[in-house]
KEROTI-874111 format. One line per field, with one value per residue (C-alpha): residue in one letter; chain; x, y, z. Coordinates in Angstrom, 2 decimals, padded with zeros to 5 digits. Example, Ala and Ser with C-alpha at 12.3 -4.5 7.8 and 13.67 -1.06 7.14 Angstrom:
// residues 2
code c(A|S)
unit c(A|A)
px c(012.30|013.67)
py c(-004.50|-001.06)
pz c(007.80|007.14)
// end
This chain:
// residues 479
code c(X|X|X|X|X|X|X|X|X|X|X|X|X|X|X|X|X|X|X|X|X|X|X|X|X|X|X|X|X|X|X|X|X|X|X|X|X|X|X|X|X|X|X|X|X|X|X|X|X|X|X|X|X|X|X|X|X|X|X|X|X|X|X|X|X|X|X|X|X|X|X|X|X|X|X|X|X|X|X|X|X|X|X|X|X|X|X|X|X|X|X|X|X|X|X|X|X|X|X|X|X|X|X|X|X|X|X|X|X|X|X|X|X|X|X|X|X|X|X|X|X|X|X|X|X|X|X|X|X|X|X|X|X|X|X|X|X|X|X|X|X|X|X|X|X|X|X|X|X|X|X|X|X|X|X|X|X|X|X|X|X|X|X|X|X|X|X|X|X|X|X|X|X|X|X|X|X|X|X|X|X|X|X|X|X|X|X|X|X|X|X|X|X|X|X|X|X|X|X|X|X|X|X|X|X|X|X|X|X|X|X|X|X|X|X|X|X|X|X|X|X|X|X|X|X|X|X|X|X|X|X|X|X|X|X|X|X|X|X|X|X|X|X|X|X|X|X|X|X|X|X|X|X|X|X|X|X|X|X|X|X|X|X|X|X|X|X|X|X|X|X|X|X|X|X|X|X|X|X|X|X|X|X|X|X|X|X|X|X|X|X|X|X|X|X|X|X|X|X|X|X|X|X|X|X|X|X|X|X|X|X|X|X|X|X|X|X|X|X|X|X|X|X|X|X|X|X|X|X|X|X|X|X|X|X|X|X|X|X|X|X|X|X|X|X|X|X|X|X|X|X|X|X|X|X|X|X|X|X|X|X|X|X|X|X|X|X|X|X|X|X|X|X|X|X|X|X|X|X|X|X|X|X|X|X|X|X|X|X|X|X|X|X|X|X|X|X|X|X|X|X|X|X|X|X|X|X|X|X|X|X|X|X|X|X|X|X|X|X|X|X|X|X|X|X|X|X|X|X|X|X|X|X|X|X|X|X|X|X|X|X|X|X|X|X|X|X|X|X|X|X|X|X|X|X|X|X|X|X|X|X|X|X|X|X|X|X|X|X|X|X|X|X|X|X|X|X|X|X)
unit c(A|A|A|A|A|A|A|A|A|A|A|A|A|A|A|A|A|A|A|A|A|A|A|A|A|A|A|A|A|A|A|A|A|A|A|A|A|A|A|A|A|A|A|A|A|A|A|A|A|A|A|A|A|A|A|A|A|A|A|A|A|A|A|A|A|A|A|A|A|A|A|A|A|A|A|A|A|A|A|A|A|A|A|A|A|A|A|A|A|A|A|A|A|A|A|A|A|A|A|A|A|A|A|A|A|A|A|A|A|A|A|A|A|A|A|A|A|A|A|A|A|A|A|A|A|A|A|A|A|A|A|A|A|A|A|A|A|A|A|A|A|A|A|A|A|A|A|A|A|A|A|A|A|A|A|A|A|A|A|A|A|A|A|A|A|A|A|A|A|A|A|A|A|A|A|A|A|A|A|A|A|A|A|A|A|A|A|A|A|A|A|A|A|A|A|A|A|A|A|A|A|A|A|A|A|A|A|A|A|A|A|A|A|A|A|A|A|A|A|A|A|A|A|A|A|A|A|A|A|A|A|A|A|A|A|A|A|A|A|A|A|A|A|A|A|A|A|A|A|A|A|A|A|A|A|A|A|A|A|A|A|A|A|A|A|A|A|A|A|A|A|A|A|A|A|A|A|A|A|A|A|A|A|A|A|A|A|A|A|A|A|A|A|A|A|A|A|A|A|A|A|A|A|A|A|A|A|A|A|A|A|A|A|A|A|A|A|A|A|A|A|A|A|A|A|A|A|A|A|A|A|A|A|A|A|A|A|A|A|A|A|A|A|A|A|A|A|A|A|A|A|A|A|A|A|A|A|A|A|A|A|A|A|A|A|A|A|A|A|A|A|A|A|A|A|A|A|A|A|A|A|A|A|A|A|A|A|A|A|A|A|A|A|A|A|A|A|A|A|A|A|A|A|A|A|A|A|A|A|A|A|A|A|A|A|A|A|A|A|A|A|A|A|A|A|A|A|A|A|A|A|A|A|A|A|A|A|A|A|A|A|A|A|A|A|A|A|A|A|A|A|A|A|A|A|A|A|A|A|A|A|A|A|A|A|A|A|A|A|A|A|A|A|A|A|A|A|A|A)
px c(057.91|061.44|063.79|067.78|068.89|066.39|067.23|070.44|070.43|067.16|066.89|064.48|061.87|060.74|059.98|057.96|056.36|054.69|053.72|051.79|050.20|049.14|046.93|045.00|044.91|045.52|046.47|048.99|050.37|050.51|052.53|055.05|055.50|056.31|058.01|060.73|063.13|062.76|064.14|067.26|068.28|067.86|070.36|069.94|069.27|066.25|065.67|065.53|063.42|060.73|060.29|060.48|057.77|055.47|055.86|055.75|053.54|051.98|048.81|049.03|052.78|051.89|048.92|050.38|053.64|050.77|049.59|052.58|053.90|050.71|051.35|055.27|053.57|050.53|053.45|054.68|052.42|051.62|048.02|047.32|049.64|048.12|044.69|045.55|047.56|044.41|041.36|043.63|044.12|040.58|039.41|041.73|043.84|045.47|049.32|050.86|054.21|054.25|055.16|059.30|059.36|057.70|060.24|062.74|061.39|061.11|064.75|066.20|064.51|065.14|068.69|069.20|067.65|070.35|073.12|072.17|072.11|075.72|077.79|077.85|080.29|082.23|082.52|084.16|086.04|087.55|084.88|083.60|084.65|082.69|079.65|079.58|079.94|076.66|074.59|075.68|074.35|070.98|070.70|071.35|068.40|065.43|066.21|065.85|062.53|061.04|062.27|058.79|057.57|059.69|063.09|061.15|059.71|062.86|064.54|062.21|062.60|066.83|065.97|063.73|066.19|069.32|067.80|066.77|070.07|072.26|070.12|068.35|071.36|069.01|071.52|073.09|068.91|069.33|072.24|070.94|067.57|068.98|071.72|069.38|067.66|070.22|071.37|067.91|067.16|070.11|071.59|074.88|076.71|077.29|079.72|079.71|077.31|076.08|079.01|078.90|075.61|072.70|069.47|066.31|064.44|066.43|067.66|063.71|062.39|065.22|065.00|061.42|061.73|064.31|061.65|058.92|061.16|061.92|058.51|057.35|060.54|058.99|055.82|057.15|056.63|057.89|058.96|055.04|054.41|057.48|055.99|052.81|053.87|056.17|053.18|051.84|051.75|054.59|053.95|054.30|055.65|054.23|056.78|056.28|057.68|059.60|059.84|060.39|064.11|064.82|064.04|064.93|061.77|058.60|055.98|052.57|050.69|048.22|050.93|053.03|050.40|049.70|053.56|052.88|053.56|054.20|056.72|056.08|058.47|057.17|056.54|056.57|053.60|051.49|048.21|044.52|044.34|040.18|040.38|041.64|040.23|037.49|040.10|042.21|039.12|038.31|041.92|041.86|038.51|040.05|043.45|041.60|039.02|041.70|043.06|040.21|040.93|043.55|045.33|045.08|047.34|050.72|049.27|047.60|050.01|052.32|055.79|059.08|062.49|064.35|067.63|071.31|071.71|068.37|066.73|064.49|061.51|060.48|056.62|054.65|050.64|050.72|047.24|047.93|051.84|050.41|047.88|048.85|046.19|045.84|046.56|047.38|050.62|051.22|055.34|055.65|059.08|058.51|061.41|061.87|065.05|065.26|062.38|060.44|056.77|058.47|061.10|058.52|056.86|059.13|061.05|057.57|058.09|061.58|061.14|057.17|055.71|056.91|054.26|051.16|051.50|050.35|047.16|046.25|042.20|041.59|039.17|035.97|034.45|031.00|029.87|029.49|027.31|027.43|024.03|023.46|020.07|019.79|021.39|024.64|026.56|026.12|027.08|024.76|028.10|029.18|026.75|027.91|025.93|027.66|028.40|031.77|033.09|036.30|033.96|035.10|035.35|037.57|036.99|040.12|039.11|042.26|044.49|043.76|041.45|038.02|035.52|035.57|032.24|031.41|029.42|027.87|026.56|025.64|026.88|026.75|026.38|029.51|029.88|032.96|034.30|035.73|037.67|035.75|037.73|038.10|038.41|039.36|037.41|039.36|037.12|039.25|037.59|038.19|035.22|034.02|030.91|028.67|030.77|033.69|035.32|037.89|036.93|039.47|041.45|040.72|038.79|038.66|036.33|036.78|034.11|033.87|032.53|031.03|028.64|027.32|025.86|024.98|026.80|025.59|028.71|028.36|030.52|030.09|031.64|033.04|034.11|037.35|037.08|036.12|038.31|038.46|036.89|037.26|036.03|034.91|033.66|032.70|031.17|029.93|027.31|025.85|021.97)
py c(128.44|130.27|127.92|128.91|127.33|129.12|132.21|131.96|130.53|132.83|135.80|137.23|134.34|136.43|139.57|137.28|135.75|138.63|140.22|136.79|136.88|140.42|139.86|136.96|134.72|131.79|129.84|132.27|131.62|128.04|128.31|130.64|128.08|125.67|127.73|128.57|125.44|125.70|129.24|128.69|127.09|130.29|133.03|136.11|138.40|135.77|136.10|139.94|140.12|137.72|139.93|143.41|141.87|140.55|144.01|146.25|149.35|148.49|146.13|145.15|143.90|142.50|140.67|139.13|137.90|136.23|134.46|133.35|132.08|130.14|128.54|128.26|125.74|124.22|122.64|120.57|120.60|116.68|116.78|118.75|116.19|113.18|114.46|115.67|112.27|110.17|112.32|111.87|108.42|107.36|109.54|107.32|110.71|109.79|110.80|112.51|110.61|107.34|104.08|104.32|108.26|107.47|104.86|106.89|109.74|107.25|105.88|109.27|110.46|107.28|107.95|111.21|110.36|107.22|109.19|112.41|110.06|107.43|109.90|111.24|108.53|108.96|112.68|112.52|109.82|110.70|110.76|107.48|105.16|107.40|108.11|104.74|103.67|106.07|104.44|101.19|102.66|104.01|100.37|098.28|101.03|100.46|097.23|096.54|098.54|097.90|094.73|093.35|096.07|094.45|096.09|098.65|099.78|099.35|101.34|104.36|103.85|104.41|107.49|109.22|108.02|109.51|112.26|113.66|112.10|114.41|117.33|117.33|116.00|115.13|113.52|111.22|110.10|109.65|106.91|105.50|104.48|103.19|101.30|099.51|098.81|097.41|094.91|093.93|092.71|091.11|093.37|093.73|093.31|095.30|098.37|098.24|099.60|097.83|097.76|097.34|097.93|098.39|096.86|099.04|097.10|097.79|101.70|102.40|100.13|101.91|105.57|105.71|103.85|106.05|109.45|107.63|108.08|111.67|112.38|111.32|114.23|116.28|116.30|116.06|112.16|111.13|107.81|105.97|108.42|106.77|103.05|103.87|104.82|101.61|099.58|100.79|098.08|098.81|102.78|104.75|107.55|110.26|112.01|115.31|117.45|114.30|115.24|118.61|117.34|115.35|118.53|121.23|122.60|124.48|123.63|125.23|124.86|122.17|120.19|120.58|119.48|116.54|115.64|113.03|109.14|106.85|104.45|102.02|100.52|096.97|095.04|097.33|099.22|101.36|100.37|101.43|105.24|104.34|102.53|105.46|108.70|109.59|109.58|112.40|114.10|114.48|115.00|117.79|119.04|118.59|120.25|123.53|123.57|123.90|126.42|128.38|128.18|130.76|129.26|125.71|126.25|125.12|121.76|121.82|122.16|119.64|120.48|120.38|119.46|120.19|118.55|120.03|120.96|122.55|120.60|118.32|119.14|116.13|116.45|114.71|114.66|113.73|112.43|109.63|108.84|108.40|106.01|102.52|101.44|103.78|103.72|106.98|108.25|110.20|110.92|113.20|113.92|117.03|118.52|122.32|123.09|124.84|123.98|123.59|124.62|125.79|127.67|129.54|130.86|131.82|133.43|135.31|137.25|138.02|139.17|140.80|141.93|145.36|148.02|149.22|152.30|155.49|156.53|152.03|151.89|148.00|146.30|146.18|142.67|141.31|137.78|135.06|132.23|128.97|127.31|123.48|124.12|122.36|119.37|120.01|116.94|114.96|111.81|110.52|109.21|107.05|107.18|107.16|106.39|107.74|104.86|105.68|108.36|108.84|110.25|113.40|116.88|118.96|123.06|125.35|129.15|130.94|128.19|128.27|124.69|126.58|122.96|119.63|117.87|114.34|112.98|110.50|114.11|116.20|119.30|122.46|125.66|127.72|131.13|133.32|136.65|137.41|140.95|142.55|140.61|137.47|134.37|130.55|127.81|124.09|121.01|117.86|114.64|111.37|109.18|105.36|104.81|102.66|099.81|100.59|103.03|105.64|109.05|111.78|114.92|118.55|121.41|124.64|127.51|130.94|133.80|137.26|139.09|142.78|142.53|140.11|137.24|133.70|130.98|127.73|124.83|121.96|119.05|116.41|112.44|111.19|107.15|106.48|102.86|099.75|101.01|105.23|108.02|111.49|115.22|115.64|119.93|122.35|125.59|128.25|130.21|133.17|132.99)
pz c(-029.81|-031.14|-029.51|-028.65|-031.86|-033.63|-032.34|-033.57|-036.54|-037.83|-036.01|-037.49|-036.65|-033.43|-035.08|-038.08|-035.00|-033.57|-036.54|-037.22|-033.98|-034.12|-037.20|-035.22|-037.92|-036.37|-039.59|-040.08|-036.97|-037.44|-040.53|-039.43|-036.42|-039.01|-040.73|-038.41|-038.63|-042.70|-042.19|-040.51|-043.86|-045.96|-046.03|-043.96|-046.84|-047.62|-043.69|-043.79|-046.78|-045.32|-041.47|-043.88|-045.96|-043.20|-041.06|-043.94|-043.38|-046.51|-046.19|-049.93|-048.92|-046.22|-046.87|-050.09|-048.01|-045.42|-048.23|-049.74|-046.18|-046.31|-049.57|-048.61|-044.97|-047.11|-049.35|-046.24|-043.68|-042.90|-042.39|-045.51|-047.37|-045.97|-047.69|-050.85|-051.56|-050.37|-052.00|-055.53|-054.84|-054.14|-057.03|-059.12|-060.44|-063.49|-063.14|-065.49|-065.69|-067.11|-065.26|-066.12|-064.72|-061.92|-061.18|-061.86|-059.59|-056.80|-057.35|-057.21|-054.24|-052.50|-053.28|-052.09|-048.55|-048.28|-049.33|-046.74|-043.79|-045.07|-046.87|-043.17|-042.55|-045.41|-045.72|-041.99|-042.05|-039.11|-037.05|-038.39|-035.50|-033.12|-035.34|-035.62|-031.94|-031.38|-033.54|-032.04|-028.86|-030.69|-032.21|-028.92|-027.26|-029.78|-030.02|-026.07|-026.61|-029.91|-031.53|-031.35|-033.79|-036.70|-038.71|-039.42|-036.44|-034.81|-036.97|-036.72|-032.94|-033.39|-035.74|-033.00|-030.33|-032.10|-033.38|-029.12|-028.10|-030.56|-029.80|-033.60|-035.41|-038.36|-040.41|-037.75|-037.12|-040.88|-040.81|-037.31|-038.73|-042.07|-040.06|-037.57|-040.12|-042.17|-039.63|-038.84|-042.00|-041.82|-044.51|-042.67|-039.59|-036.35|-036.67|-040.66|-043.04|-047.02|-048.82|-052.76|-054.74|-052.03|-053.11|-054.05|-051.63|-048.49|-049.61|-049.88|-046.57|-044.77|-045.76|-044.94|-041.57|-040.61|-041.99|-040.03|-037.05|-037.45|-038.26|-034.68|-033.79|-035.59|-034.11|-030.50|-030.32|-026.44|-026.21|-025.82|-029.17|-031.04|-030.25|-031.14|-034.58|-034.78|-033.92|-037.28|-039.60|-041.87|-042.11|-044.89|-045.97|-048.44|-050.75|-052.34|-055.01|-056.13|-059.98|-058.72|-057.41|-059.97|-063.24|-060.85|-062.59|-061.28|-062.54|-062.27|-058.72|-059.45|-061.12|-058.24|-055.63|-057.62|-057.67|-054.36|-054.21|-051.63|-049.58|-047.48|-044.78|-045.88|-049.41|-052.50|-052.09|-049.60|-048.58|-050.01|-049.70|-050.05|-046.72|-045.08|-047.13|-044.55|-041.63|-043.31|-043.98|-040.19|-039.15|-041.35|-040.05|-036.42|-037.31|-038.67|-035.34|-033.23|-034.94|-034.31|-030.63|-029.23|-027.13|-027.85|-031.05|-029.93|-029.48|-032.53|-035.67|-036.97|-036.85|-039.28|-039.44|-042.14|-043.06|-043.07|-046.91|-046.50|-049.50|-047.52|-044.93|-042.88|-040.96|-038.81|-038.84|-035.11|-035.67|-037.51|-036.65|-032.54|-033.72|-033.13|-035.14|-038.25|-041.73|-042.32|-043.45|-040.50|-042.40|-044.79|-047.01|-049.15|-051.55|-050.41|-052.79|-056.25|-058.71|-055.21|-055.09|-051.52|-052.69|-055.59|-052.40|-050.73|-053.86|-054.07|-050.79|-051.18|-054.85|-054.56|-058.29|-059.37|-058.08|-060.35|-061.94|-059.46|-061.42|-062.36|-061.96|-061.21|-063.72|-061.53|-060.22|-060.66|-058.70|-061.38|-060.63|-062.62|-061.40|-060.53|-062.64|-065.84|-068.61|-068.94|-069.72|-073.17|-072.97|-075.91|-077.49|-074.75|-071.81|-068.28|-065.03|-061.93|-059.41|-058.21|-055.45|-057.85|-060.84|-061.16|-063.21|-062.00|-062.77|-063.11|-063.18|-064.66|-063.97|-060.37|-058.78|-058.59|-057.57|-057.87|-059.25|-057.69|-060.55|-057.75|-055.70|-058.97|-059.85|-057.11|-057.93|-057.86|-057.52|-058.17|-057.72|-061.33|-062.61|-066.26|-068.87|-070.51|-068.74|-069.10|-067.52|-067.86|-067.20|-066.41|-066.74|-064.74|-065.51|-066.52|-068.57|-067.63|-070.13|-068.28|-070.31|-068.61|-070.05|-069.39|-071.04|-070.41|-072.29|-072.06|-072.23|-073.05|-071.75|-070.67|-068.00|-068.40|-065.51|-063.06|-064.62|-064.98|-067.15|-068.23|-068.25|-071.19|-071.81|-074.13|-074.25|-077.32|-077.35|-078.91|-079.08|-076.55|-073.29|-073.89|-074.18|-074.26|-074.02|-077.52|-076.79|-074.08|-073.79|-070.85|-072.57|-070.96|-069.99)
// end
């Protein structure tokens, strides 16, 4: 729905609107509905170029803007989040930055969340008394209503109470949450805020409290919504794009999906993805049923704030957040600025590739099948016996995620769609042999398609020593 202050501040959002609906792709709908509070951020140039894009009387424009828009709400969109971060978790995903970046990553986006919601009160000064006074009112409200749920539910109570009682202020929600919070815990007294060097513990309990809270906004959490999620033990909340803020970088898309970790409200760490895996699966599977009912789909998609400088989307996975009992991270904080998987997409509708020449003939395509049939992993060197769901071999096609083998199911057959040319296959190994060794690195695979065919995949395990192992070789051989 294109509220007032949408309106306004994006006008463009109704035309993009009904050219969504007309197509009758309902998942298109669903992430222009998302969309719509991300794009009151962008300039109206950006605006303009998105609505020409996804009415343009070309199909070839069009449809490639759809799919971009796609990419631009898969980026943030809570429920997808919540099971990409617990599938890589439970599959034991190796990350690519050691222990000291990741801390650093964390620190810095920590950071930025604490400053958007306090340097509030010191950038106006003036108005400090008064902003001040307000969350003193927020405060004195969730804690009437939800001081049993701990300093951090409380706090997430203040945020989703401030955040409805300023009419979507989403800073001032910011500083409410991380003040209740602040004098829960003791941290400071009434009408004053940390002075001095703020601990890690408290800037990081606080900031995601106070997301948690505007999460449940986000999804239209009433007020029995908001103490569900506060009955949550702890809550968490998933962070993405993290090292994306902190390089200003792009990086390429399955390095930017994989750029997730997580914050809890309480103790250092969040809790077992493993224990919860299954439930994003069927939220997931629930999320994209009702999409396939028209009609049903305003009640079905998980919506987004986004905060003032426009470098932050906050979403809820109502799912899991109205849950009193669940362990999913219904809160999800996702870096939309410059170096932004986000921003790449959306850069990719303003700025669409130059056209193909008027007389370009398109290589033709042939189906290529790569068959479950037959031995195709050596692992004479260092033998492995598949016991473990997080056994895996990823397969990249070009770059982009093509399947994902569960060495505990077996291999599937997978069939592709592939131009006349020569193509790259990457395996990416995440396996222990049956002594306990971690086997991982990637290979990759040149071949080339003239025709429709079949190819035969082969890896092959190489120890390194008593606790490693490797990919030593791989082929895909024609046959």
């Amino acid at each position: 729905m294109v509220t007032d202050g949408i309106k306004v501040a994006f006008p463009a959002s109704i035309a993009i609107n009904e050219a969504a609906k007309a197509t009758g792709d309902q998942t298109l709908v669903a992430s222009v509905l998302s969309f719509e509070a991300l794009g009151t951020k962008l300039d109206r140039e950006t605006q303009t170029a998105i609505k020409n894009a996804l009415t343009n009387p070309s199909q070839a424009v069009k449809d490639a803007a759809q799919t971009q828009l796609k990419a631009a709400n898969d980026a943030v969109d809570a429920i997808q989040a919540s099971a990409r971060y617990a599938e890589r978790e439970a599959r034991g995903y190796q990350d690519v930055l050691s222990a000291a970046e990741r801390r650093a990553r964390e620190g810095k986006v920590v950071d930025a969340i604490w400053h958007l919601g306090t340097d509030k009160l010191r950038v106006e000064s003036d108005n400090a008394a008064q902003l001040m006074q307000e969350s003193e009112v927020a405060r004195t409200t969730a804690q009437g209503v939800a001081s049993s749920y701990g300093p951090a539910g409380t706090a997430a109570f203040a945020a989703w109470y401030e955040y409805y009682r300023s009419k979507g202020d989403v800073q001032k929600a910011l500083f409410t949450g991380i003040y209740t919070y602040a004098v829960a815990t003791g941290r400071t007294s009434i009408n004053t805020m940390p002075t001095g060097t703020i601990e890690e513990t408290l800037k990081k309990s606080a900031t995601a409290a106070a997301v948690r809270g505007l999460a449940v906004a986000a999804a239209g959490g009433n007020q029995e919504d908001i103490l569900k999620a506060a009955a949550q033990e702890g809550g968490s909340v998933i962070v993405q794009s993290g090292q994306a803020y902190v390089t200003k970088e792009y990086v390429n898309p399955a390095r930017a999906k994989a750029d997730q970790f997580c914050v809890s409200t309480v103790g250092d760490t969040c809790g077992d993805a493993v224990q919860w895996v299954d439930d994003t699966k069927k939220q997931l599977e629930d999320y994209n049923n009702q999409l396939r009912q028209v009609g049903a789909l305003a009640n079905s998609f998980p919506t987004t704030l986004v905060t003032g400088d426009g470098q932050w989307a906050i979403s809820g996975n109502k799912a899991a957040l109205f849950d009193a009992g669940g362990k999913v991270p219904g809160a999800v904080l996702t870096y939309i600025g410059p170096g932004s998987a986000y921003r790449k997409s959306i850069q990719r509708i303003v700025t669409p590739p130059p056209p193909l020449p008027p007389h370009y003939v398109p290589p033709p395509t042939y189906d290529v099948s790569i068959p479950s049939a037959g031995l195709w992993i050596d692992d004479r060197a260092i033998p492995i016996v598949p016991r473990r769901y997080a056994d895996t071999i990823e397969i990249f096609v070009d770059g982009n995620p093509a399947n994902t083998v569960y060495l505990i199911r077996g291999f599937e057959t997978l069939d592709l769609d592939l131009a006349a040319g020569v193509h790259k296959l990457r395996f990416r190994a995440n396996i222990r042999s049956v002594n306990h060794q971690r086997i991982t690195g990637d290979c990759d695979a040149l071949f080339t398609v003239t025709n429709t065919a079949v190819f035969h995949p082969h890896i092959r395990f190489q120890a390194d020593g008593p606790g490693r192992g490797h990919v030593s070789a791989c082929s895909l051989t024609p046959g």
